[in-house]
C-alpha positions as CSV (number, residue, x, y, z in Angstrom):
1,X,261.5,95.8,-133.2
2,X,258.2,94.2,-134.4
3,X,255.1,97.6,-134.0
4,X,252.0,96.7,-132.4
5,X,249.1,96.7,-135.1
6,X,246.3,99.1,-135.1
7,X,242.8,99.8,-136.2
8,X,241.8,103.0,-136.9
9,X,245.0,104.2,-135.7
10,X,244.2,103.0,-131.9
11,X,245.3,100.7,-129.9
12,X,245.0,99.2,-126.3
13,X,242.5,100.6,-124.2
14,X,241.4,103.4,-126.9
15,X,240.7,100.9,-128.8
16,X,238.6,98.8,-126.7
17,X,236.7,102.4,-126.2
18,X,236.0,102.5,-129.6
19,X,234.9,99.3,-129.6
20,X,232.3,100.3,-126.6
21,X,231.7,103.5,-128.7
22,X,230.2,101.4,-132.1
23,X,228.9,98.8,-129.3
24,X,226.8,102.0,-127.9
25,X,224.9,103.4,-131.1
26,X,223.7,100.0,-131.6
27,X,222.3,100.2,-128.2
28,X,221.2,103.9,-128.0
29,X,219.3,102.7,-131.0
30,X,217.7,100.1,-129.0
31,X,216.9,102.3,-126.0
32,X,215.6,104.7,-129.2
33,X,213.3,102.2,-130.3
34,X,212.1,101.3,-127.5
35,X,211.2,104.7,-126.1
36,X,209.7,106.9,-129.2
37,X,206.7,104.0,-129.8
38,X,205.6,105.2,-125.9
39,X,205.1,108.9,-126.9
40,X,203.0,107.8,-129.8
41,X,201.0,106.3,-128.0
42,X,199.2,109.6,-126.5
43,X,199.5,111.1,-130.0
44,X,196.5,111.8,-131.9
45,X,198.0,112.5,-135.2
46,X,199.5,109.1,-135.1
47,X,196.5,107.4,-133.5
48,X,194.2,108.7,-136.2
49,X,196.0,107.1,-139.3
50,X,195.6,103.8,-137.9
51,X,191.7,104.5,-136.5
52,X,192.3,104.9,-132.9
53,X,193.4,101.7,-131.7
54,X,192.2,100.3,-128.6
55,X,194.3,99.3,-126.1
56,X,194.6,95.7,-127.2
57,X,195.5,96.2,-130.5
58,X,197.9,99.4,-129.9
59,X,199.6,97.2,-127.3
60,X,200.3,94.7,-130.4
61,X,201.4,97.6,-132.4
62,X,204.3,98.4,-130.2
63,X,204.6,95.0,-129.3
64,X,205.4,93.6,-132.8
65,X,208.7,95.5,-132.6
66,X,209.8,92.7,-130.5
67,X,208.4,89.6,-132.2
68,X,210.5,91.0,-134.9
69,X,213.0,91.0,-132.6
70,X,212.4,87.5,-131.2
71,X,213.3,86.4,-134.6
72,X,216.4,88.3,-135.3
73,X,217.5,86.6,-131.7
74,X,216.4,83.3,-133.7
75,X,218.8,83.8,-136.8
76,X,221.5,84.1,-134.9
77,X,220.8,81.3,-132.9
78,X,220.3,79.0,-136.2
79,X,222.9,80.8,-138.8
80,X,225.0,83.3,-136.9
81,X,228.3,81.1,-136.5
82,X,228.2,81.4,-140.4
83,X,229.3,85.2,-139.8
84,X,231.6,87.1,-137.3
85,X,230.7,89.5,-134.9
86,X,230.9,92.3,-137.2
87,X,229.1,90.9,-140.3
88,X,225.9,90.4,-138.3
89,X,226.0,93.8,-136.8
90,X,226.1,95.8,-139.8
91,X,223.3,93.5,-141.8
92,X,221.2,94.1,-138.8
93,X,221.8,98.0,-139.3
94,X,220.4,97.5,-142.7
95,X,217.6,96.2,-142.0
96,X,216.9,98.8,-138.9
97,X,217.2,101.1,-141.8
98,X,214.6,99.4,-144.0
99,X,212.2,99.1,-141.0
100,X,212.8,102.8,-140.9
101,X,211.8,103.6,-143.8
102,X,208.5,101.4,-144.4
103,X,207.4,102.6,-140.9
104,X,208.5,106.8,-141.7
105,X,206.5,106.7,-145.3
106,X,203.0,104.4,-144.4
107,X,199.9,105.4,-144.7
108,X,198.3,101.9,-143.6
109,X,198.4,99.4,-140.5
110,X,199.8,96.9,-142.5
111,X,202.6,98.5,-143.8
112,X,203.5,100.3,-140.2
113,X,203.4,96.7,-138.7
114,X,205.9,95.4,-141.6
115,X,208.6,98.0,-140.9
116,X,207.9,97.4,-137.1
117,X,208.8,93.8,-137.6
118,X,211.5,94.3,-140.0
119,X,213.3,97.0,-138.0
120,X,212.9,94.4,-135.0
121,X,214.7,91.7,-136.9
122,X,217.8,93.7,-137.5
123,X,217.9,95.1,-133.4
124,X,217.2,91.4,-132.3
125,X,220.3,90.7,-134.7
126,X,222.6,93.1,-133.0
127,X,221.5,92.8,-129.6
128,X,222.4,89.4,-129.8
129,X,225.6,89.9,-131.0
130,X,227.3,93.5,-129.7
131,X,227.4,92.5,-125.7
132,X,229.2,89.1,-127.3
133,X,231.6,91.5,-129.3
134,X,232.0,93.6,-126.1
135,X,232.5,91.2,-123.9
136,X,235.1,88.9,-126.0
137,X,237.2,92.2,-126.8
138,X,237.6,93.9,-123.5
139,X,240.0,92.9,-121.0
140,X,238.4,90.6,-118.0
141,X,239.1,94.1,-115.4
142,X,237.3,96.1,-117.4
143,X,234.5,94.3,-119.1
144,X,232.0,95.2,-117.2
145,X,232.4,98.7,-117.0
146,X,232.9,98.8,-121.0
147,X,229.3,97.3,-121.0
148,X,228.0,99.8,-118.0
149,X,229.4,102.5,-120.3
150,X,227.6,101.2,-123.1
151,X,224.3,100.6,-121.2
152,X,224.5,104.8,-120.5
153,X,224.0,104.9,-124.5
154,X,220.8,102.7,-124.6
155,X,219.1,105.4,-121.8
156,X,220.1,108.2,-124.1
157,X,218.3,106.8,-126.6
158,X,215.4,106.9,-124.4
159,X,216.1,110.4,-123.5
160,X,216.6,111.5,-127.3
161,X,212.9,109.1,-127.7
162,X,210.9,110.8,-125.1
163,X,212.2,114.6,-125.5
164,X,211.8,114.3,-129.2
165,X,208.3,113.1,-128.8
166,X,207.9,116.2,-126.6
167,X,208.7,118.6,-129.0
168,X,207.1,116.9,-131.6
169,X,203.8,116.6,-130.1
170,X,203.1,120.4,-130.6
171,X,202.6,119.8,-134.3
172,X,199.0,118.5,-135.7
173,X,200.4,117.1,-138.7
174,X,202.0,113.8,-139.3
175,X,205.6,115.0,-139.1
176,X,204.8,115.3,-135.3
177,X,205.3,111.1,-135.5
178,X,206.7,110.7,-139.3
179,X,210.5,112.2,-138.1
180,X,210.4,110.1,-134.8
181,X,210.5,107.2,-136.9
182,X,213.1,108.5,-139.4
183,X,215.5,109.6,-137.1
184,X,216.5,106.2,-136.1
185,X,218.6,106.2,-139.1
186,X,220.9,108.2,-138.4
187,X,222.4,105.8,-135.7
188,X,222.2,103.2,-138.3
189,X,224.6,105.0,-140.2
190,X,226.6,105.8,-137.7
191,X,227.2,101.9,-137.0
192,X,227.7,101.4,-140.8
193,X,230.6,103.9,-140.7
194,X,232.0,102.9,-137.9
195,X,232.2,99.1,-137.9
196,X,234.1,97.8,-140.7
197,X,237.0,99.6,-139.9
198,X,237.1,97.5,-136.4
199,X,238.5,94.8,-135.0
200,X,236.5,91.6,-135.3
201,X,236.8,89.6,-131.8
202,X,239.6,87.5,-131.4
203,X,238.2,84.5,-129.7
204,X,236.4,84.1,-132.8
205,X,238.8,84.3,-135.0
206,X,240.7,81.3,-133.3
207,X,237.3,79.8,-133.1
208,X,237.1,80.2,-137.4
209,X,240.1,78.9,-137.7
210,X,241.9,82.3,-138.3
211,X,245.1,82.6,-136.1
212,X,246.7,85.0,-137.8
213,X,244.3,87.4,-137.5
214,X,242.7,86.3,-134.0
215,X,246.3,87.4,-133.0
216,X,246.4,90.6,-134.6
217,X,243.2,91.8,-133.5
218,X,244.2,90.7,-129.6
219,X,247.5,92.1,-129.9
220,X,245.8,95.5,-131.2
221,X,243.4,95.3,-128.4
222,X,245.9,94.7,-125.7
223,X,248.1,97.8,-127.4
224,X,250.9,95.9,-127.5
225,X,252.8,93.6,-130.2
226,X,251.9,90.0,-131.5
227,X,255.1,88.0,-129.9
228,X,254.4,90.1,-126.3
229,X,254.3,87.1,-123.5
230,X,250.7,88.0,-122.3
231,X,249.0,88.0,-125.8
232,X,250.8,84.9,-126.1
233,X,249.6,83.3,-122.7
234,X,246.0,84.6,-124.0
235,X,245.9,82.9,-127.1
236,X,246.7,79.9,-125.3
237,X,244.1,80.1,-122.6
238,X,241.9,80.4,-126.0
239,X,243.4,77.6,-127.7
240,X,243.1,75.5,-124.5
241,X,239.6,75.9,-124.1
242,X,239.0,75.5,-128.1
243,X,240.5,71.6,-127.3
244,X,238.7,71.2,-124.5
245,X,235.0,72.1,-125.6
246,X,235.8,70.6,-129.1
247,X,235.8,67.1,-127.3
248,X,231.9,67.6,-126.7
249,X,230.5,70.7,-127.8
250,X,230.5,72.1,-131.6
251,X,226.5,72.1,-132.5
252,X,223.7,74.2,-131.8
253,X,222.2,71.0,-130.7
254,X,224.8,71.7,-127.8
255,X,222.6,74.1,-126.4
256,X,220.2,71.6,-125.0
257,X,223.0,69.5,-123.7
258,X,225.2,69.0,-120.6
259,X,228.3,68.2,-122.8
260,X,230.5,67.9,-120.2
261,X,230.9,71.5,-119.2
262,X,227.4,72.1,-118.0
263,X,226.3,73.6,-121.7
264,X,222.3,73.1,-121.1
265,X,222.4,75.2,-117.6
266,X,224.2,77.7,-118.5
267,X,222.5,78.4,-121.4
268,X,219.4,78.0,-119.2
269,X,220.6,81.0,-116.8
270,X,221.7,82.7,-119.6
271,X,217.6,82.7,-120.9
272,X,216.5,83.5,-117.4
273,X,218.9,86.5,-116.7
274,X,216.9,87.8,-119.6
275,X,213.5,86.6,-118.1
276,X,213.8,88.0,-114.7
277,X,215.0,91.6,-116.4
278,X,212.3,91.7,-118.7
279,X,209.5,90.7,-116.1
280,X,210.8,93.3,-113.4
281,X,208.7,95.3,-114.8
282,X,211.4,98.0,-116.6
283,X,209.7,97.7,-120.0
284,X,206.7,99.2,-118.7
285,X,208.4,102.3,-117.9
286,X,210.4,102.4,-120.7
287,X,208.1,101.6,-123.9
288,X,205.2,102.8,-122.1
289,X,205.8,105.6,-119.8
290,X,203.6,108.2,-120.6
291,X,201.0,106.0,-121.0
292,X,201.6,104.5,-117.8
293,X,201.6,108.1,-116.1
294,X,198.6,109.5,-117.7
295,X,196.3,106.5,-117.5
296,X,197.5,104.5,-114.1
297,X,198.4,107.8,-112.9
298,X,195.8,110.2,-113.8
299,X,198.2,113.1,-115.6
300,X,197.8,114.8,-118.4
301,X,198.5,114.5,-121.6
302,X,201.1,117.3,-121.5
303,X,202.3,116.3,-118.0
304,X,202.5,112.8,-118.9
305,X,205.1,113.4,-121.8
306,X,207.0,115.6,-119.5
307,X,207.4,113.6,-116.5
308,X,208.0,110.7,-119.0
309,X,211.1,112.7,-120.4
310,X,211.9,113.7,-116.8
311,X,212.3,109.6,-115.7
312,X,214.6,108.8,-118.5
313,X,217.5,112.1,-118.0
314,X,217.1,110.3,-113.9
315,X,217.6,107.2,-115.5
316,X,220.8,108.0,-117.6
317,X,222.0,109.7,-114.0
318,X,220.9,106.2,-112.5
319,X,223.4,104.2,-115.2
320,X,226.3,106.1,-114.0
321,X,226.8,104.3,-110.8
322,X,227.3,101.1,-112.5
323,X,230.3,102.3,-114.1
324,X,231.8,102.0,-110.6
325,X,230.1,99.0,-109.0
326,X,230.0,96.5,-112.2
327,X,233.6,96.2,-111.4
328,X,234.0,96.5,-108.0
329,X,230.8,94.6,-106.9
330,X,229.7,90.9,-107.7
331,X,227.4,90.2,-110.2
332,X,225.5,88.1,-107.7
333,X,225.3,90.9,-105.1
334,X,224.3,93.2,-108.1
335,X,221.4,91.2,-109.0
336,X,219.9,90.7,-105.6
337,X,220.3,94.4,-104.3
338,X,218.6,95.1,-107.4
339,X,215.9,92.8,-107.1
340,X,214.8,93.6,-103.9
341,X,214.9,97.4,-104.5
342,X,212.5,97.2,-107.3
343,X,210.3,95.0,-105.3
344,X,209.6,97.3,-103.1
345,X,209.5,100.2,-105.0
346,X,206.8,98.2,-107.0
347,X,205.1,97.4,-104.1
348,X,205.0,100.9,-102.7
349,X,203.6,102.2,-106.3
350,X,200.4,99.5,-105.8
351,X,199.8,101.3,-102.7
352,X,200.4,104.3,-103.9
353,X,198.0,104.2,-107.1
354,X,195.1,102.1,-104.8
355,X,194.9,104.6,-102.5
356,X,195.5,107.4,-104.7
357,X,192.5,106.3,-107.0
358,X,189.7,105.1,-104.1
359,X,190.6,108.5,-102.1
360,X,190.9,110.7,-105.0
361,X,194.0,112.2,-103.5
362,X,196.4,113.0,-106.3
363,X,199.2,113.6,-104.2
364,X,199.7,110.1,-103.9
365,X,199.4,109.6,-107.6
366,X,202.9,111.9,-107.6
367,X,204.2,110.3,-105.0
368,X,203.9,106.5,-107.1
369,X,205.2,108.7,-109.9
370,X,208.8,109.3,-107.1
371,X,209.2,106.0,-106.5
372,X,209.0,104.7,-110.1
373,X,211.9,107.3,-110.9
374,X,213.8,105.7,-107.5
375,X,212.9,102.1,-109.4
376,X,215.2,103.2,-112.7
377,X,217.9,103.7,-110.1
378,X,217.4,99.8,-109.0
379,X,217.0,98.8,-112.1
380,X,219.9,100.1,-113.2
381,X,222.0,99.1,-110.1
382,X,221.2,95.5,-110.9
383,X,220.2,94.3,-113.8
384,X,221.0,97.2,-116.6
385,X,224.5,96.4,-118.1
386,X,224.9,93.1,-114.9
387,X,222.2,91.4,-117.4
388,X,223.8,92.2,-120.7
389,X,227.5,90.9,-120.0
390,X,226.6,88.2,-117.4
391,X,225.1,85.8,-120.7
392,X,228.8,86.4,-122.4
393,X,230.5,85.7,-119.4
394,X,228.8,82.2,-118.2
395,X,228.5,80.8,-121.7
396,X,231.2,78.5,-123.3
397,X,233.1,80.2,-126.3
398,X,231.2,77.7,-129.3
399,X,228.0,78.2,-127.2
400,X,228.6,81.6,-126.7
401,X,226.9,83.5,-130.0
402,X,224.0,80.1,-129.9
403,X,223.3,80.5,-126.2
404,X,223.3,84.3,-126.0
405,X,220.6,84.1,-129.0
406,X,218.3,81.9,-126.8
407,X,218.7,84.8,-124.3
408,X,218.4,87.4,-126.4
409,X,214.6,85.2,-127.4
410,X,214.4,85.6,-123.8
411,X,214.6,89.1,-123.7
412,X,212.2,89.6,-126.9
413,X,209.7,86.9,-126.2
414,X,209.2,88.7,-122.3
415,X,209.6,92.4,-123.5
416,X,206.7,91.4,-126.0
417,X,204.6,89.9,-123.4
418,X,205.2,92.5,-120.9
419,X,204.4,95.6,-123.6
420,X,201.3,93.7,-125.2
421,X,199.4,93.1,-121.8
422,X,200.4,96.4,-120.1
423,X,197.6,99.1,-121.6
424,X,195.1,95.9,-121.0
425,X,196.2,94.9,-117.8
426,X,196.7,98.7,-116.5
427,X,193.1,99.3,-117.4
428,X,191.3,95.8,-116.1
429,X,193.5,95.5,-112.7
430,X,195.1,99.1,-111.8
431,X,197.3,99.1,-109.3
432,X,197.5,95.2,-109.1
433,X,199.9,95.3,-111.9
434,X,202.5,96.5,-110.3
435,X,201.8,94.2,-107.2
436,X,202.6,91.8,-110.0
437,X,206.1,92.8,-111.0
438,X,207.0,93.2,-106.8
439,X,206.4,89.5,-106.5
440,X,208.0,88.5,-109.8
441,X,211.1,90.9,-108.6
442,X,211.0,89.3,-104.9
443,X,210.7,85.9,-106.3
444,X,214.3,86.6,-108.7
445,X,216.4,86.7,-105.3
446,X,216.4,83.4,-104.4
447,X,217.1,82.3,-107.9
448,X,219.9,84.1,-108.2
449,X,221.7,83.3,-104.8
450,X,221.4,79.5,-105.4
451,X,221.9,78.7,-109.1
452,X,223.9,82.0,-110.4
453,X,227.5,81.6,-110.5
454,X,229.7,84.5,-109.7
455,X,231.8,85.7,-112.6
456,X,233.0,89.1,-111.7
457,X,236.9,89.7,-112.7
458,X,237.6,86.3,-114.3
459,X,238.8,85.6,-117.6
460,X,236.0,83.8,-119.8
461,X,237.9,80.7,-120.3
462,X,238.6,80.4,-116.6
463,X,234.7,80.1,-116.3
464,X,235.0,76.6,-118.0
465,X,237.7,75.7,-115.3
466,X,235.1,76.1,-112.8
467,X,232.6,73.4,-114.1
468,X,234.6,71.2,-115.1
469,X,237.1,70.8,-112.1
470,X,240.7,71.2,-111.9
471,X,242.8,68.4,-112.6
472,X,242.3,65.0,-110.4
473,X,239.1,66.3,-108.9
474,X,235.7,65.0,-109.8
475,X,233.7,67.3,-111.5
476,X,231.8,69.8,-109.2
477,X,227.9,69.6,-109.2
478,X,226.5,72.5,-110.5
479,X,225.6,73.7,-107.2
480,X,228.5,73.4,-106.2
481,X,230.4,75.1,-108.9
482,X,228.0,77.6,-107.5
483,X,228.9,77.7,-103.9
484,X,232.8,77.7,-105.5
485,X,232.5,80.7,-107.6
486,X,231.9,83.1,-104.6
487,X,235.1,81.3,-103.0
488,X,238.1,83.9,-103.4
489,X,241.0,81.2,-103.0
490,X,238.9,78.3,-105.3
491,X,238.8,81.3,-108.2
492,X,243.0,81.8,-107.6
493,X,243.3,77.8,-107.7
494,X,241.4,78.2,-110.7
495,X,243.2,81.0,-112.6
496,X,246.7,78.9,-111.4
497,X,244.9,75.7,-113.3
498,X,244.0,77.7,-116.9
499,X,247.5,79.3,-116.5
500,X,249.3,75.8,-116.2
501,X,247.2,74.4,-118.5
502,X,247.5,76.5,-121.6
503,X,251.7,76.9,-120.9
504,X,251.4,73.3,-121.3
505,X,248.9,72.0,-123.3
506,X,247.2,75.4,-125.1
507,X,249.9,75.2,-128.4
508,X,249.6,71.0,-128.5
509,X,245.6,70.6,-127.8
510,X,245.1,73.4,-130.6
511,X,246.8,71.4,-132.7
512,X,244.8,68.0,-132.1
513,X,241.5,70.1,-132.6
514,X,240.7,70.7,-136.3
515,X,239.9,74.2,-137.4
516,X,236.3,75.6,-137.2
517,X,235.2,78.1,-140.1
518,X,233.0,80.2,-139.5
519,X,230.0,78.0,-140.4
520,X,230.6,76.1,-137.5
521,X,232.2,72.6,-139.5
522,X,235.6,71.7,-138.8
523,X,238.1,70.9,-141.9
């Protein structure tokens, strides 16, 4: 009797874990990178190398992070398919690493912004690609709680960011912001160690042409053996979907077009998922906290750092609940409860701050500072690991790595606009700013409840199924495959029509489609 295969040793759900586990240092180094730039923004060690910055100019400096970024998202987006999952993970590491080092050893501007933009290449790299990874190795039950559990990493990051900057800040010399920016490493190496002993994702493995080991890595996934009827009945859901989209879509071009499956939107909600995150307002708190606190707020320096540090240990608390709700709860649902909570609690802070600052009351300063912590909690309700694994979800399989690059530009291009014009924008208009992000937040409802399709629970080539119709039905407007996603007995009808479909067509239509390597051209 034929063993299951394993990586590492594991198999099954361990192994997904420690696919989650790998997934996560990528991500606590993004929640990292984003958090130990806001300490040094209060540090005078660190502001004196570069000449004390005004606000302007030290927005750009911890903005440029993510235009580096922005064009790691581009790559992928342009020559990703040429790799797998894993290959583009582990470059960007390296170049994280690089960054690292360029930023850890300057003693000019130039040379600080250089590693700032390099380091942001290689996270725009693997942000684009690890929720992708995730997403296509997890079972459809559990996928969004793999991703919730990775999310927690991202906000220890933070934690790790903001406390370190703490306890760094008591030294004068440049160490006190010199090992911030080393330390980053060592989850780079971490990832290194970790990842190439892994299992690449399956779906693109079958998507590269490489069936023999798209069916290894599944079966080793699923912890059970490479004949077993339900890795079998997977790999021709895959298959079946490969002969479907290869009909129309098979270029990045694709992106930008309907192609018979709805390509063009749902790469469109796809970028605004990222949008709508990135404008809510989250990036403020987290890449800019202490600034936030001690300027908007009136702390001090000291008190600024703390509470700062304080926000992030509520927000890793926060992160826990999705571990529950991203499986039990509708994406939809998740996004909207969200949305309106951070609305208000952005609308409450304006008030807070006005008042605070025309009456000279501090008390209401503290009390902005509450409901910013209670904002995290929102945040991370709705749109924390909901945003990162909806993209994977609503994208079609050749569109998936191309489509999720656009988002992750999303994500990049916003979290750059919303970092650069903060420290400006918190000095010219005050509390106005956060009226801002209330509307913007407000405004995302809406969006949501009429053009995002539920995808909670259902396997990723079942989501095809639902924009393109079941068989002898016209094809559903996409409003309509809308209004059909949050109907419970149209999504059985659908998971009947995939199952049908790939017993009867999966093995045959895989063979009519002509193998794609991993450059994206068919043989």
């Amino acid at each position: 009797m034929e063993s299951g295969p394993t990586f590492l040793g594991l198999r099954g759900q361990p192994l997904v874990y420690a696919v989650t586990l790998t997934s996560s240092f990528g991500f606590l180094l993004f929640g990292y990178d984003l958090g130990f730039m806001g300490g040094l923004t209060t540090s005078t060690a660190f502001l004196n190398v570069f000449g004390n910055p005004g606000s302007a100019l030290l927005g750009f400096i911890v903005a440029s992070y993510e235009v580096g970024a922005l064009f790691g998202a581009l790559f992928q987006f342009v020559l990703g398919d040429r790799y797998g999952r894993k290959p583009n993970n582990l470059g960007g590491a390296v170049l994280v690493t690089i960054g690292a080092i360029l930023q850890t050893t300057t003693t000019t501007l130039a040379q600080f912004l250089v590693g700032r933009v390099i380091s942001g290449f290689g996270l725009g790299c693997m942000t684009t690609v690890i929720p992708i990874w995730l997403t296509e190795c997890a079972t459809r039950e559990n996928r969004g709680r793999m991703m919730a559990m990775q999310l927690s990493n991202l906000i220890i990051g933070l934690i790790l960011a903001n406390w370190l900057d703490y306890g760094m800040a008591t030294y004068s010399s440049s160490v006190s912001w010199r090992f911030p920016c080393a330390f980053q490493i060592v989850f780079c190496i971490i990832v290194c160690c970790l990842m190439p002993w892994l299992p690449e994702s399956p779906r693109y493995l079958f998507r590269a042409g490489k069936a023999e080991q798209g069916t290894t890595s599944l079966a080793a996934l699923r912890g059970t053996t490479r004949d077993n009827p339900d890795v079998q009945l997977e790999i021709k859901e895959i298959q079946y979907i490969l002969a479907v989209e290869a009909e129309e879509v098979g270029s990045w071009s694709d992106c930008f077009k309907d192609g018979g499956i709805y390509g063009w939107q749902r790469v469109a909600i796809a970028f605004s998922a990222n949008f709508f995150q990135q404008l809510s307002g989250v990036n403020v708190m987290s890449s800019l906290g202490p600034y936030v606190f001690e300027t908007s707020i009136g702390m001090s320096a000291h008190n600024a750092l703390l509470v700062a540090g304080g926000l992030q240990v509520f927000y890793f608390l926060s992160s826990l609940i999705p571990w529950y709700t991203s499986n039990n709860v509708g994406r939809r649902k998740l996004f909207m409860i969200g949305s309106a909570g951070m609305g208000f609690c952005m609308l409450l802070s304006a008030i807070f701050v006005g008042v605070g600052n025309s009456t000279g009351k501090k008390g209401l300063g503290y009390a902005a500072a509450v409901v910013l912590y209670i904002f995290q909690t929102f945040f991370t309700l709705g749109w924390q690991s909901n945003m990162w694994v909806y993209p994977s979800e609503i994208l079609p399989l050749k569109l998936r790595l191309r489509g999720g690059a656009l988002a992750v530009v999303s994500q990049w291009m916003f979290t750059f606009l919303v970092v650069q014009i903060t420290p400006p924008m918190i000095t010219g208009i005050n509390y106005r700013s956060y009226i801002v992000f209330a509307v913007i937040n407000f405004f995302t409802i809406p969006c949501v409840y009429f053009f995002y399709p539920e995808t909670q629970k259902l396997p990723l080539e079942a989501i095809d199924l639902m924009f393109t119709g079941r068989r002898g039905e016209q094809r559903p407007t996409f409003m309509q495959a809308v209004r059909n996603s949050t109907n419970k007995e149209h999504k059985d009808a659908i998971m009947a029509t995939l199952i049908e479909r790939a017993e009867t067509e999966g093995e045959q239509g895989i063979k009519m489609s002509a193998p794609v390597h991993a450059e994206g051209a068919k043989v």
